[in-house]
C-alpha positions as CSV (number, residue, x, y, z in Angstrom):
1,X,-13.7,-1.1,-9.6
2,X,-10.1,-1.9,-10.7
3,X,-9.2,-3.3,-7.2
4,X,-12.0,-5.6,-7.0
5,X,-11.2,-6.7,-10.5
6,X,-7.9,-7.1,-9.4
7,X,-8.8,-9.0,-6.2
8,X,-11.3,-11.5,-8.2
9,X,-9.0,-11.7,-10.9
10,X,-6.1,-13.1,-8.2
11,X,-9.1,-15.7,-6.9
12,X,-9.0,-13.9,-3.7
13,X,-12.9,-13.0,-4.5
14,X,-14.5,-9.8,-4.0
15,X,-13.3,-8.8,-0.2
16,X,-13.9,-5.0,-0.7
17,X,-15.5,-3.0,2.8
18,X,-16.7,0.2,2.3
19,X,-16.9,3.0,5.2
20,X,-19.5,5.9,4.0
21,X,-17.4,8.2,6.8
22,X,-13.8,7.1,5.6
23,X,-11.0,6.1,7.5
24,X,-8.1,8.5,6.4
25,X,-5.3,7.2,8.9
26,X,-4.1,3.2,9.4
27,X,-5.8,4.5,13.5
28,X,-8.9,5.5,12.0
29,X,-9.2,2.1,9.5
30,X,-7.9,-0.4,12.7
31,X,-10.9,1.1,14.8
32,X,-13.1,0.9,12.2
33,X,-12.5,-2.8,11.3
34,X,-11.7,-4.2,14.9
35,X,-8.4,-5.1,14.4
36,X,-4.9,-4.8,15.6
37,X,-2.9,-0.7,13.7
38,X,-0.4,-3.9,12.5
39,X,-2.5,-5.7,10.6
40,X,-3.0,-2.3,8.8
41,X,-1.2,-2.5,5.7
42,X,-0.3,1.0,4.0
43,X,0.5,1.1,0.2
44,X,3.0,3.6,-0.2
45,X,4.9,4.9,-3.5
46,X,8.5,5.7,-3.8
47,X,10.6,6.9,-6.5
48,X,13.5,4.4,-7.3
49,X,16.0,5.8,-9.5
50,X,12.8,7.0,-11.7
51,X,10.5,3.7,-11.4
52,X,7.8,3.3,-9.0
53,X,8.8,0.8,-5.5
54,X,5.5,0.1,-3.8
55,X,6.3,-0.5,0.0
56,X,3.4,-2.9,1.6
57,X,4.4,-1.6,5.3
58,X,2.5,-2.3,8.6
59,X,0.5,0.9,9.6
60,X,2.6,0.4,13.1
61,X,5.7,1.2,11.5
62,X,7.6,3.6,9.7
63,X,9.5,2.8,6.7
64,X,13.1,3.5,6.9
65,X,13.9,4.5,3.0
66,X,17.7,4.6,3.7
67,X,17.9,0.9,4.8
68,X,15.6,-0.3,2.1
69,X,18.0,1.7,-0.4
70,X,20.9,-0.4,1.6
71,X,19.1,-3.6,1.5
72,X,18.2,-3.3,-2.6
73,X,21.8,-1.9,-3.2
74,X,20.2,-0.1,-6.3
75,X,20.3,3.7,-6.0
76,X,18.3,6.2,-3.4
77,X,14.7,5.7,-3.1
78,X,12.8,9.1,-2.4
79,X,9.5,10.2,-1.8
80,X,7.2,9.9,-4.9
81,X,5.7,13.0,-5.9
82,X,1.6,13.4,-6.2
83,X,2.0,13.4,-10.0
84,X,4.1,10.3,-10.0
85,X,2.0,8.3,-7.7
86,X,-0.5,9.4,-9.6
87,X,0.6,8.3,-13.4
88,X,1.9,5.3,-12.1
89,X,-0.9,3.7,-10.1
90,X,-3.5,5.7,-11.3
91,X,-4.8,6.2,-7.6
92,X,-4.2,9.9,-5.6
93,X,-1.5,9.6,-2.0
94,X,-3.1,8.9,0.6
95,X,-5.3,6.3,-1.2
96,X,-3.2,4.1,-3.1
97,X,-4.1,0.3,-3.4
98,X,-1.9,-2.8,-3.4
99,X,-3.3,-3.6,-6.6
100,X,-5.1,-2.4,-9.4
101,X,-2.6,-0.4,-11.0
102,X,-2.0,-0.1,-14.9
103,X,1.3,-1.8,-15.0
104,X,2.5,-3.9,-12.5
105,X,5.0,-2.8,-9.6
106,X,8.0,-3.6,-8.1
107,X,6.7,-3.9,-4.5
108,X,8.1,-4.9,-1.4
109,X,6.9,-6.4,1.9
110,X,7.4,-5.7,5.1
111,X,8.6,-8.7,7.1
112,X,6.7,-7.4,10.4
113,X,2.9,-8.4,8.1
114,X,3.8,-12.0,8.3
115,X,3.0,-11.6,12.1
116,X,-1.0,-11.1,11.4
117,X,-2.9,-13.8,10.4
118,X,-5.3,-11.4,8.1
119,X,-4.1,-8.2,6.6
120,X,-6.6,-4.9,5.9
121,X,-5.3,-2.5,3.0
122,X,-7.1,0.2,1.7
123,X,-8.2,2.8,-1.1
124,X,-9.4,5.6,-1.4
125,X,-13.0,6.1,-3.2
C-alpha cells in the first residue's frame, strides 16, 4: 500500500504487478515479467557509518561495497542487519522497495540501469 502511494504520489501512477507464486530472486522476477536479469533492479540496504545507503543495483550485477565506500569517500559501508533494514524502511531483506519508506534515503544508482529503457523493482507482500 505504501509503495503504490508512493508511486502515485511521484505521478508515476499505480504500476504495481503482483505474482500469487512470488518471484524471490532478480532470475525468477526477469522470467516472470519477460524481460532482460538487467532491467531487474534490486533495492538493497547498507549501513553507512550508522545511516541507511539504499543501492538501486542491476539484478545482473554485484555491488562492489569497497568501491562505493571509495567513490563516496565517507566511511565503510557494511551489510545492513535484518533489524536495521527493517526500522529503517519498514520492509523485511529480501523485499525491500525503492520507495515507500518512512523517512527518505540516501540512495544510489547504479550507472549500468541507464542501459534499459524500462526498469522492474520489486517488494515483497
Amino acid at each position: 500500500v505504501l509503495v503504490r502511494a508512493a508511486l502515485v504520489a511521484a505521478g508515476v501512477g499505480d504500476t504495481v504487478r503482483t505474482f500469487p507464486a512470488g518471484v524471490p530472486t532478480a532470475s525468477a522476477a526477469a522470467e516472470a515479467l519477460g524481460c532482460d536479469l538487467a532491467a531487474i533492479t534490486n533495492s538493497l540496504i547498507f549501513d553507512l557509518n550508522g545511516e541507511p545507503l539504499l543501492i538501486l543495483a542491476s539484478g545482473a550485477a554485484r555491488v562492489d561495497t569497497r568501491l562505493v565506500a571509495g567513490q563516496l569517500g565517507e566511511g565503510r559501508i557494511r551489510r545492513a542487519s535484518p533489524e536495521f533494514v527493517l526500522q529503517h524502511t519498514g520492509q523485511a531483506v529480501g523485499g525491500v522497495a525503492p520507495v515507500g519508506h518512512p523517512e527518505k534515503i540516501r540512495a544510489l544508482l547504479d550507472s549500468s540501469l541507464k542501459k534499459q529503457e524500462l526498469l522492474w523493482a520489486g517488494q515483497e507482500t
